[in-house]
N, C-alpha and C positions, 0 to 999 in steps of 0.2 A: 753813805759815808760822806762828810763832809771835804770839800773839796781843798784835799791838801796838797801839796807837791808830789811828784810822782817818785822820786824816792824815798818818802814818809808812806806815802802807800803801799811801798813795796816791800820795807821796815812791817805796817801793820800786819800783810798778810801773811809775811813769815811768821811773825812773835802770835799769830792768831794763832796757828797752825800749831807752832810748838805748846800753847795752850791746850788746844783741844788734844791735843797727843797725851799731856801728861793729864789730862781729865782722865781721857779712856785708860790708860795705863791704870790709874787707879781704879776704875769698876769693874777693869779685865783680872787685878790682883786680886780683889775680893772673889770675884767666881772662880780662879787657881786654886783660891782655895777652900772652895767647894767640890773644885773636881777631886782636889789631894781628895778631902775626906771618903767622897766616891771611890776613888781607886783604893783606898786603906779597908772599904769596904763598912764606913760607917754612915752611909745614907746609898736610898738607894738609886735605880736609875732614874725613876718616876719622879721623884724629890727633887732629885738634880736638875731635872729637866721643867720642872714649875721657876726652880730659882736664874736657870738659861732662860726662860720666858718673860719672867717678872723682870731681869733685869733686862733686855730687850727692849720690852716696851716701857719699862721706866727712868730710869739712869741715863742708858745708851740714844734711845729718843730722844730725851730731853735735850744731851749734850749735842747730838744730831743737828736737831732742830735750832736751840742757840746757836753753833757755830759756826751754823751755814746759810746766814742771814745778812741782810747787808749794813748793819751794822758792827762791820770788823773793829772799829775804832773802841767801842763802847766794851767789846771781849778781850780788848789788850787791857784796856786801864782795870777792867774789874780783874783782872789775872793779877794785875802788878799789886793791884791793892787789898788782892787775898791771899798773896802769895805762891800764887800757882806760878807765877815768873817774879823774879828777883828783879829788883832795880839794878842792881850791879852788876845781870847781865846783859839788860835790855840797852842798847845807846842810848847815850844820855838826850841825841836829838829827837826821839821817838817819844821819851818821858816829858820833855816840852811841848813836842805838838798836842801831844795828850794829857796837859795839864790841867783846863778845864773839866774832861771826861774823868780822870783820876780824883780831882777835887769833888767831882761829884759822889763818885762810889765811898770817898775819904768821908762825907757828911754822910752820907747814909750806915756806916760803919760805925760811926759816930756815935749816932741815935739807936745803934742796932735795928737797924730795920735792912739790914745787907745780910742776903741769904748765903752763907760760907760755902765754899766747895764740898761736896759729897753730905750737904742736909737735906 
């Protein structure tokens, strides 16, 4: 992480965090409701249990692996600028120190070459 103030650091690893929460929040929703269908009795255990696996090792790894790297700076601005976190509620001192990091994910968004949450 590039060496910012210690309370811009302490800003990034919160807003990381509330990033990765609402990541998994969302591939925990989609398997909810695969267990509903389970429990309704329209797939069965065995089905259930490929799609707890697949996402396991897919979605939930991935999000793992990104958010737990040392580049926390780089998971705030791509959050801000996919909207996994709102500018309006991140300090606006946070969205400055991560202007260049934001400007970056902004050009790649751009060009469409910026991977959107849950693709």
């Amino acid at each position: 992480m590039n060496p910012y103030p210690k309370q811009i650091k302490k800003l990034i690893s919160t807003w990381k965090c509330e990033a990765h929460e609402r990541e998994l929040h969302r591939e925990l929703t989609k398997l909810d409701g695969l267990f509903a269908q389970w429990r309704a009795g329209d797939m069965g255990s065995g089905d259930l249990a490929i799609h707890v696996e697949d996402c396991w090792k897919g979605p939930i790894k991935e999000l793992l692996e990104r958010y737990n790297t040392s580049y926390q700076d780089n998971n705030v601005a791509y959050a801000l600028v996919t909207g996994i976190l709102s500018y309006d509620e991140v300090p606006e001192e946070l969205v400055q120190a991560l202007s260049e990091r934001i400007a970056y994910f902004e050009d790649l968004k751009a060009r469409g070459d910026l991977r959107m949450p849950g693709e």
